[in-house]
C-alpha positions as a Markdown table, in Angstrom:
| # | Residue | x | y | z |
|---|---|---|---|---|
| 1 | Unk | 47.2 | 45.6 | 59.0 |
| 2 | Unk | 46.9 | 42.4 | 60.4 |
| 3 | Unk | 45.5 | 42.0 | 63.9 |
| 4 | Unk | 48.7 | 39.5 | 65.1 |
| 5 | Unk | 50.6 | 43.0 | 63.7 |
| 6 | Unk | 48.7 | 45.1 | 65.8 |
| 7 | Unk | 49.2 | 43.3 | 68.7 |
| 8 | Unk | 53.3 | 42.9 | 68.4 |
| 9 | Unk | 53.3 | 46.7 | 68.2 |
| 10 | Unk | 51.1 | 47.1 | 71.2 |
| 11 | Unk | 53.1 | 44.7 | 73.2 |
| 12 | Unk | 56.3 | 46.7 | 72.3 |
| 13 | Unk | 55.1 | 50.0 | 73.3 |
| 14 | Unk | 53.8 | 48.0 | 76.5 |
| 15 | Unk | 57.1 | 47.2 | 77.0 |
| 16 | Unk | 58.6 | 50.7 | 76.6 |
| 17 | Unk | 56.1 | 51.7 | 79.2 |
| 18 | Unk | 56.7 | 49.6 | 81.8 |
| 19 | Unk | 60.1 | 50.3 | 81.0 |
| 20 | Unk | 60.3 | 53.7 | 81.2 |
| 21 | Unk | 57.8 | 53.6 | 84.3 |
| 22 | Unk | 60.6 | 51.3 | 86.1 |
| 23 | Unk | 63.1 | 54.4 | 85.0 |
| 24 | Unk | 61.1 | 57.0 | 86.4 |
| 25 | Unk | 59.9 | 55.2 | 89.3 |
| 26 | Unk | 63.8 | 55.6 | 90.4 |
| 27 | Unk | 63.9 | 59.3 | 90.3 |
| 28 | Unk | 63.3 | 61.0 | 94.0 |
| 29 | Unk | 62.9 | 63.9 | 93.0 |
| 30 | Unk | 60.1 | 62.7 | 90.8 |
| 31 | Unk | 58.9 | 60.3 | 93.9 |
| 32 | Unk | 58.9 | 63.0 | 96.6 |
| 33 | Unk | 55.9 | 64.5 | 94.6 |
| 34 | Unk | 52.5 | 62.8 | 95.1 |
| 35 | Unk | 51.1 | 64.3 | 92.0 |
| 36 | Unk | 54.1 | 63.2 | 89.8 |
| 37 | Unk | 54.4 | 59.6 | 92.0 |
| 38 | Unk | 50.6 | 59.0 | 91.4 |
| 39 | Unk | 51.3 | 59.4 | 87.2 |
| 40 | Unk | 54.1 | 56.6 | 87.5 |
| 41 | Unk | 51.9 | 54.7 | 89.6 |
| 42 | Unk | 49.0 | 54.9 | 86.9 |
| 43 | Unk | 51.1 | 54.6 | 83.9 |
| 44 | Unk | 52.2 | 51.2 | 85.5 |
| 45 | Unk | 48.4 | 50.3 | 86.1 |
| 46 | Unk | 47.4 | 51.3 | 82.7 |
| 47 | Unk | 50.6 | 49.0 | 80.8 |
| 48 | Unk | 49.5 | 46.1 | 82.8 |
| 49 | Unk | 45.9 | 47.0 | 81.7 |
| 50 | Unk | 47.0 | 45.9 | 77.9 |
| 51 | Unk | 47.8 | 43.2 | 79.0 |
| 52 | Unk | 44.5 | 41.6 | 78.2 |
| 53 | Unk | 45.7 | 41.4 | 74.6 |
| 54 | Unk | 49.6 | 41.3 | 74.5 |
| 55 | Unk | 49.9 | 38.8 | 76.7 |
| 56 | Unk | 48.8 | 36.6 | 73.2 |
| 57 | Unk | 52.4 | 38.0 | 72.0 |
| 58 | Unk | 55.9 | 36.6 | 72.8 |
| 59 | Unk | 59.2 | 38.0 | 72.6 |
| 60 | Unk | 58.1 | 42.0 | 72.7 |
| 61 | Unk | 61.4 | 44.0 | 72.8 |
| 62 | Unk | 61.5 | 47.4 | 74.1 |
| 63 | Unk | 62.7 | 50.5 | 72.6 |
| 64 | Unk | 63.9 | 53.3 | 74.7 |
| 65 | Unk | 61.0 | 55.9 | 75.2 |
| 66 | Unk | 62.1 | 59.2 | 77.1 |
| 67 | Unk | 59.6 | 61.0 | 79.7 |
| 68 | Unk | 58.6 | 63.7 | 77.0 |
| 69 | Unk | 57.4 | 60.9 | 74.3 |
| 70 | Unk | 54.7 | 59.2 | 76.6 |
| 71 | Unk | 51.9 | 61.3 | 74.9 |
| 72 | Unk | 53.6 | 59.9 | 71.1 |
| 73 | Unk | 53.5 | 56.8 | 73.2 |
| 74 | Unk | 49.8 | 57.4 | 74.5 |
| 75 | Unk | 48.6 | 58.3 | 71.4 |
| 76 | Unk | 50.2 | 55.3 | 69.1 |
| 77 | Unk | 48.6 | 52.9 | 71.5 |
| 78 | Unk | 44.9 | 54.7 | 71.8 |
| 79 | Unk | 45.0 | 54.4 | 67.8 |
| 80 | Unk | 46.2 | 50.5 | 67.7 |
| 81 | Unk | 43.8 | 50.0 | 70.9 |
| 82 | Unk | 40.7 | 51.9 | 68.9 |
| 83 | Unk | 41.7 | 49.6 | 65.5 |
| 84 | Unk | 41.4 | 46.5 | 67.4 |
| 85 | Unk | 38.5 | 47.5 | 69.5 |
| 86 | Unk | 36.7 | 48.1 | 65.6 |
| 87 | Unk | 38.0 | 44.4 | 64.4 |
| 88 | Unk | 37.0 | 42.9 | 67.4 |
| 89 | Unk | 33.4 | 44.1 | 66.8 |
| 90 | Unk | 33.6 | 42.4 | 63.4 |
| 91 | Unk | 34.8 | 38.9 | 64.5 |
| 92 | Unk | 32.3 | 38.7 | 66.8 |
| 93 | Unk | 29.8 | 39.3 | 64.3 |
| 94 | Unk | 31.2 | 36.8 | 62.0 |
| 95 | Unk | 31.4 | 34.5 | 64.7 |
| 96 | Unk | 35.3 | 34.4 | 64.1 |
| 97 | Unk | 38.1 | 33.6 | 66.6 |
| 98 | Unk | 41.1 | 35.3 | 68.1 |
| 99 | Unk | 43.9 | 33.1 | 69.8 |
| 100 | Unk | 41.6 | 30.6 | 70.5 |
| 101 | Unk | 39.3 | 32.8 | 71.8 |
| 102 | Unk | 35.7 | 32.5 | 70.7 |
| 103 | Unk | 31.6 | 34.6 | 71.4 |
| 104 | Unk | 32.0 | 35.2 | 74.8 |
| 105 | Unk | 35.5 | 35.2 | 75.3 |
| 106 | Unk | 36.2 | 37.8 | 72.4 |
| 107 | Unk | 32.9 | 40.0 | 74.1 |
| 108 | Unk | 34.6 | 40.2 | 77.3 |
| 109 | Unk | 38.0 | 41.2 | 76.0 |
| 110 | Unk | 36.2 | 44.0 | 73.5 |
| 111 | Unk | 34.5 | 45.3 | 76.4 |
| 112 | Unk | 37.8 | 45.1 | 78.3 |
| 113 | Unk | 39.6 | 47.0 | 75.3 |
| 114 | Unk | 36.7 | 49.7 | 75.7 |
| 115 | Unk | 38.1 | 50.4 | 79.2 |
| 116 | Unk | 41.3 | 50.2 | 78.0 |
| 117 | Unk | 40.2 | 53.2 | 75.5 |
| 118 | Unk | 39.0 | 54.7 | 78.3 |
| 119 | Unk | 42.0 | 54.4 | 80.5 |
| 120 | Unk | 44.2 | 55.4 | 78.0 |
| 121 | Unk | 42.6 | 59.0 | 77.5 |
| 122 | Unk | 42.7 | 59.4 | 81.1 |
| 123 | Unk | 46.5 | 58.7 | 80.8 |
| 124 | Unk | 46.8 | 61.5 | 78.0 |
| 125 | Unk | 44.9 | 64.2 | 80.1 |
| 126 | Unk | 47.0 | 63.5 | 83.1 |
| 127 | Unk | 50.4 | 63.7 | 81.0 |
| 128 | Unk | 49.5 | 67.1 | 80.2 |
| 129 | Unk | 50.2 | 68.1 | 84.0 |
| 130 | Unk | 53.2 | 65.2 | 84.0 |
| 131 | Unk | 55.1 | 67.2 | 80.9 |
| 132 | Unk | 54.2 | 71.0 | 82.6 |
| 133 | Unk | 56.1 | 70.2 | 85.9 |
| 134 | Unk | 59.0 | 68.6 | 83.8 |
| 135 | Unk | 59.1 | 71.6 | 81.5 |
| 136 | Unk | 58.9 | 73.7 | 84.5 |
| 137 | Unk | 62.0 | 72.0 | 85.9 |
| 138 | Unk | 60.1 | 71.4 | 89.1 |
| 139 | Unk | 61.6 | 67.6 | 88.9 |
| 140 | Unk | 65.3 | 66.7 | 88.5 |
| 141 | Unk | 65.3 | 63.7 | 85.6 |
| 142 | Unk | 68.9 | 63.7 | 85.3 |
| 143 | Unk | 69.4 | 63.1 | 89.1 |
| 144 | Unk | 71.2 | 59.7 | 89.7 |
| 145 | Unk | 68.6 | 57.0 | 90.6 |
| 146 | Unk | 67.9 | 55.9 | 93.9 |
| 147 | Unk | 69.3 | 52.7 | 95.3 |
| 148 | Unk | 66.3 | 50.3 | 96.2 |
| 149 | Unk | 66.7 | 49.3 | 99.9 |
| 150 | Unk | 65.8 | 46.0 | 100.7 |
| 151 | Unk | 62.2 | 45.5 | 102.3 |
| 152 | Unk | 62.1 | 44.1 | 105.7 |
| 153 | Unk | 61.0 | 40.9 | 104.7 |
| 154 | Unk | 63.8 | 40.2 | 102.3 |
| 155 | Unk | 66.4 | 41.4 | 104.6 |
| 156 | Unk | 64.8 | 39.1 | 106.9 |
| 157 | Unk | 64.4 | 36.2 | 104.6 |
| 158 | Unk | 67.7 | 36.6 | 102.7 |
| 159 | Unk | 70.4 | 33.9 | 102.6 |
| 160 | Unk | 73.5 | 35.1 | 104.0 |
């Protein structure tokens, strides 16, 4: 598989995540927990974390990912990560090129893709805990989202 290939799929899981994060990040129920609030709040850190590669791809579309398929999710994404992490090694020693990006450049985003690796296995030992306290219906996921309030500064700022 192409690495251009690799990448689109990457960016569309990406997607999912942040979309799904966005979803769950709604919830109260799921909020009003600090264990469950900080998982939302590190899925979002770790999506934005691919970034360093997908931001190379335009026009990623989202498919709709439920709170029980973020290990598939997870998992899909440490495989495509690890793939590219091994053909990364090999343009660098080829002396080959990426988007433009060249020795140094493609060094610093392999080594960026490590951590990546790295975060992402983090991400699948935490969603372990994430799915027990859904299966153990400790959190509500079908309870209507919350209605963002405006900040004080855009209430404040806000054309009337």
């Amino acid at each position: 598989m192409a690495i251009e290939e690799q990448l689109r799929q990457l960016a569309e899981s990406q997607v999912s995540l942040v979309a799904l994060q966005q979803r769950l990040c709604q919830n109260r129920s799921l909020m009003n927990r600090e264990v469950t609030q900080t998982f939302i709040f590190e899925l979002r850190d770790y999506a934005d974390s691919l970034s360093i590669v997908t931001d190379f791809v335009e026009g990623a579309t989202a498919k709709e990912v439920g709170p029980t398929e973020i290990s598939t999710v997870l998992s899909e994404q440490n495989q495509l990560v690890h793939t590219l992490v091994e053909e990364l090694a090999q343009l660098i020693e080829e002396n080959g090129e990426l988007f433009g990006q060249k020795e140094g450049e493609l060094r610093r985003t392999w080594t960026s893709l490590q951590g990546v690796l790295e975060l992402n296995s983090l991400m699948l030992q935490d969603n372990l805990e994430f799915q027990r306290m859904l299966n153990d219906q400790l959190v509500d996921l079908d309870e209507v989202p919350a209605v963002c309030k405006q900040g004080f500064f855009q209430r404040l700022l806000s054309k009337r």
